[in-house]
Each structure stands twice: as C-alpha cells, then as structure tokens.
N, C-alpha and C positions, 0 to 999 in steps of 0.2 A: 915645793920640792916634788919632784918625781921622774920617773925612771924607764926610758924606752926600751922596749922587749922586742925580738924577732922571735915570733914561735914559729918561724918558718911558712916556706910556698910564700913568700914575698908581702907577708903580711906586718905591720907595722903596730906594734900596740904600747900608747903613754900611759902609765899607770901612775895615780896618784902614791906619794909614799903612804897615805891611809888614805882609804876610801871614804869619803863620809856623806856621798848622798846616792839616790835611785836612779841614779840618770847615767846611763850609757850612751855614750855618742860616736857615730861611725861616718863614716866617708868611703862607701864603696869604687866610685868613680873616679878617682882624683889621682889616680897611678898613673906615672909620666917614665917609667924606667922601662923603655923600651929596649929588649934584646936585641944584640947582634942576629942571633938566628931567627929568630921572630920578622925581623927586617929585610932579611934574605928569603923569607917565605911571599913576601905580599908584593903587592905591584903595585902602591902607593907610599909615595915620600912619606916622613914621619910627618911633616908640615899637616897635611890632609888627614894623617890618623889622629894627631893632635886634638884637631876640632869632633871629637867623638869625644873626650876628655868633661869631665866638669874642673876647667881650670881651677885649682885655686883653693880650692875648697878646702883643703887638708890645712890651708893656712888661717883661714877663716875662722875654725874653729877650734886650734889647737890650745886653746889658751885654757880646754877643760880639764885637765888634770890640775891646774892650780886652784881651781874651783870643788878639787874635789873626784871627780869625775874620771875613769877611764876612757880611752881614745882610740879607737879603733881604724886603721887606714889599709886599702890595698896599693900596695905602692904599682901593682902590674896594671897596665892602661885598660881599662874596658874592653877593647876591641879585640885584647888578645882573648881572655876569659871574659863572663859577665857574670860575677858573685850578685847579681839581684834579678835573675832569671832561673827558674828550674834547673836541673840539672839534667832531667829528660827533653829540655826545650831543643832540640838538636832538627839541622834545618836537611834535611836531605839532600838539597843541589847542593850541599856543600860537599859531600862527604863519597869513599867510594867504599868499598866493604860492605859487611850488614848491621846496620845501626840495632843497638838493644832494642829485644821487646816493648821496653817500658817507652823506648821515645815518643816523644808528642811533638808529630811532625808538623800539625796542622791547627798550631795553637795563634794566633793573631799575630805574639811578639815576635814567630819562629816566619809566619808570612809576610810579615816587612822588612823580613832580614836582618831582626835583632834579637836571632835566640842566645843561648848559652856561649856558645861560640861565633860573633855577629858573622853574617856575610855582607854587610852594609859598612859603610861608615858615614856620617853626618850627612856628608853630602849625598849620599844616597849611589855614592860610586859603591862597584865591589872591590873588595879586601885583595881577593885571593887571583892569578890569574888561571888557576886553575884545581880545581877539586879536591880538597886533603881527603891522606888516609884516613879511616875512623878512630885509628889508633892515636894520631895527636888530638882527635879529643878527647879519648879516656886518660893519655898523660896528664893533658890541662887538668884537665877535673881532678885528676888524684896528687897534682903536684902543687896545685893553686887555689881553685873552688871548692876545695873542702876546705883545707886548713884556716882557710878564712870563715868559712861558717861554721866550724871545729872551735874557734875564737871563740868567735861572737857568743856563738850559743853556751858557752861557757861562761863568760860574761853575764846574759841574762840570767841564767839559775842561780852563779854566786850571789849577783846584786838581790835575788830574790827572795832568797834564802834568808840572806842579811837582813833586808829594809819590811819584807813581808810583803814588794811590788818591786819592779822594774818599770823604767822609762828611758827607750829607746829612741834616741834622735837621730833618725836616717838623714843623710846632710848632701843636696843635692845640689845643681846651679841647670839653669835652662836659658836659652839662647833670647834675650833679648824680642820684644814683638817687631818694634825695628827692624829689629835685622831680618826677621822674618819675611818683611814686607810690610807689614800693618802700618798703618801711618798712624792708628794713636797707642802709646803703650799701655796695657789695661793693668798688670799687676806686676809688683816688682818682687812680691813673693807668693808662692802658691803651699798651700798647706795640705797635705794628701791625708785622712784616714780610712780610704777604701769605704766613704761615705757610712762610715760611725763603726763600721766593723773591727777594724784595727787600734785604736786611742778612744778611751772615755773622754764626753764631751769634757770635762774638767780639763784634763790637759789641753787639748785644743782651743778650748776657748781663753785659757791663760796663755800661749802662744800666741795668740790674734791680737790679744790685750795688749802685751810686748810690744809688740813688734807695730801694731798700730799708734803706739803713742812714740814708738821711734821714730815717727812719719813716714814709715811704708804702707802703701797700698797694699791688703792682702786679699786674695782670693783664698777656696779653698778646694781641691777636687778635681777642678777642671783647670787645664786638661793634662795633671797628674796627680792620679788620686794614688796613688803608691804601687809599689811593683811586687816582685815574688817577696822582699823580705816581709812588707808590711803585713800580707799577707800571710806567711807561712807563720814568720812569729810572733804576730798584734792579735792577742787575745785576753781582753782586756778583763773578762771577768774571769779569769784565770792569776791576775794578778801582771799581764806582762801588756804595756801597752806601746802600742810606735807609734810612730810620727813623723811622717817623712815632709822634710821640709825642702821645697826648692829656689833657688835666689835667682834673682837677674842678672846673668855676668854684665851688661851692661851700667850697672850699679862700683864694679870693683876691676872692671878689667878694659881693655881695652878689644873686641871681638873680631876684628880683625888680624892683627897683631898677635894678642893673643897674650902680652902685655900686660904687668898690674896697673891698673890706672892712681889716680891721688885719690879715689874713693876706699882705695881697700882698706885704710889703717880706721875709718867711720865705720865701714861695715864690720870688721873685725871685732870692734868693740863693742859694735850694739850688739852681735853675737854675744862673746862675752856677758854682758848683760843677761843675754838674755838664758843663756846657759846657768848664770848664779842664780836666776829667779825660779828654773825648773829644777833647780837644783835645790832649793828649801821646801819642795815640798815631800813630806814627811809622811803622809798617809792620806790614799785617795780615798780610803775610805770616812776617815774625816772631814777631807775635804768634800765632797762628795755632800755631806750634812751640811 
C-alpha cells in the first residue's frame, strides 16, 4: 500500500503507507512532461530533447514503496531544469542580463553545456536558438530545482532521524557503449560513490553483490562516479550515504526508438530485488562490524 504525493514544482513522490527501512530512492532524470511553452522556447523536436531523458527509469524502480521505501521523481525532463547540477552552475552563452555573483560559469559540467539550465542536449545540438533572459532561470530554479531538492532533503533527515542513517539510491540509465561506437560493451551497470566520498564501502559493495549475481557486469566510478547530489548530500560518516546507480538503456529499452524493449519487466525486478536487499539493512554501523 502506498500513496503518490505532488508537493509541487513537478515533483512526484510514492510514499509507503509506513515507512519501514533506510533507503530513499529517487529518479532525477526520468521527467518526460514536456510543456507547451517550454516547446515554443527551443529549436528542437521533442524527439531529440527526448534522448537527453534517462528513459524509463521512473519505472524501473517504482516498485519501492511496496518494499517499504519512499519514491522520489522529477516528472520535468532534464533539459528543461537539471536537479543534479548546482544551482550556481549557470552557463553564460546562454543567458543575457547579469547572472548572480555566486555563478560558477567556468565549472567542467557548465563547459560542455550541461550546467543547471543545459545549453546542450544529447546530441550535442543547442537547445535554444537563441539566448534566454536570466530571469527564466531564476523562475526554473524557484519553480522546479528547489522543490525537488526541498523533497528530497526532507526525506533524508526524516529517514534519518527515524533509522539513525539514510541510504539514498540516485537511479540513473546511460547510453549503451554500442551505441556509442564501442564495438565491445564493457558494463551494463556503473556504480558512482565519488570514489568512496559519498557511500560507505558496505553499501557499495552489497550493491555490486546484487547485482553481480544478477548477471550484470558492474563497473564502478568511471565514467560516472556521481554528480552534484552524490556529492552535496553523500556524507557518509554523518549518517547519510548515496549511491548513484546507472543502467544500460540497452538492457530495457529500445535506444533508438526510445521504446521499452521485452528486457524491462527482467530489469524491473532484479531492481526490485535489489531495492528489498538495501532495504533490510538496519544499521551500518553494525554492519560495518
């Protein structure tokens, strides 16, 4: 049993009818509700913002509230906002006005044209054809990119308050090495802890456990080792740890298309799975012994 909440700014949250474990799970990427006026802003089909999307993923995992588990989703597409980027990441070719003091024009994610507000989309086409005010990114941010991290971050405190730890499963998907180009595929999932900064090795390596006896290949790290959330709130000997986890759309989708494939209802469940297992644990500091 359990009960979907809109607490607003296009945020989606399944709350179990009791809560009964540590684990937080979110899906920042996976918002496919693209606005009428959003659409009239860009100069690409929805087709091409699309594949900026991590298809899917909201489905992949929602099976945690039956487990126990709150649910966390941005239903608004990445490309419009990006809730796993700063909030200062603000890219200057984009914008015309005077961007705040605090912006961080000259941050890596804000130079490939995937800050807060992307100027990119997948393919590497621009979004916009031409310069937004700086006012619709202070909207975004105050209409979308907070409230979701308004959420969330409520979510970890409660869980932590509760359990005496949090475990946050950031729930990603990444493009296939195929489709890349690569002619062999190296890992069908990739496991990010900002190389041990963000999740004690315990969660991680009971993740890898999983998921390796599922028969996935896992890497971990490279080449996503987590982004602003992992970061701003994976602090592990504070009691709050992340774990951004990324899948192979290849595995559940069709990447062209864009399609579920006959893999998704397999992937779906070893999720599942694999959510009840990080879901029974009880105390890393026991565990941990």
């Amino acid at each position: 049993m359990s009960s979907a909440q809109h607490p607003g700014g296009g945020v989606s949250l399944d709350v179990p009818h009791r809560q009964t474990t540590a684990l937080v799970v979110a899906s920042p990427h996976s918002g496919r509700c693209y606005s009428p006026e959003f659409l009239r802003m860009v100069r690409l089909h929805v087709s091409a913002l699309r594949r900026s999307e991590d298809c899917f993923v909201d489905e992949l995992f929602s099976d945690a509230p039956g487990f126990g588990s709150p649910f966390l989703c941005a239903m608004f597409p990445r490309c419009f906002v990006d809730v796993n980027r700063s909030p200062a990441e603000l890219d200057r070719k984009m914008f015309t006005g005077v961007l705040p003091v605090y912006a961080d024009t000259k941050s890596e994610r804000v130079r490939s044209g995937m800050g807060v507000i992307p100027r990119l989309a997948a393919s590497g086409a621009e979004i916009y054809p031409q310069p937004l005010p700086i006012s619709i990114a202070r909207q975004r941010l105050l209409s979308h990119y907070f409230p979701y991290h308004k959420t969330l971050r409520q979510l970890l405190m409660e869980t932590r308050e509760q359990f005496g730890h949090v475990i946050l499963l950031d729930c990603h998907s990444m493009p296939s090495q195929l489709s890349m180009g690569q002619s062999e595929p190296t890992f069908d999932i990739v496991l990010g802890d900002r190389h041990g900064r963000s999740c004690s090795s315990y969660v991680i390596d009971k993740v890898e456990t999983v998921l390796v006896g599922q028969g996935y290949r896992v890497g971990r790290n490279t080449p996503y080792a987590g982004g602003f959330i992992s970061e701003y709130y994976g602090h592990p000997k504070h009691g709050i740890d992340v774990l951004q986890i990324e899948i192979s759309r290849a595995l559940y989708m069709d990447e062209r298309t864009l399609r579920r494939s006959p893999g998704m209802q397999g992937v779906r469940a070893n999720m599942a799975s694999l959510i009840e297992n990080l879901g029974q644990i009880q105390s890393l500091t026991q565990a941990a012994e």
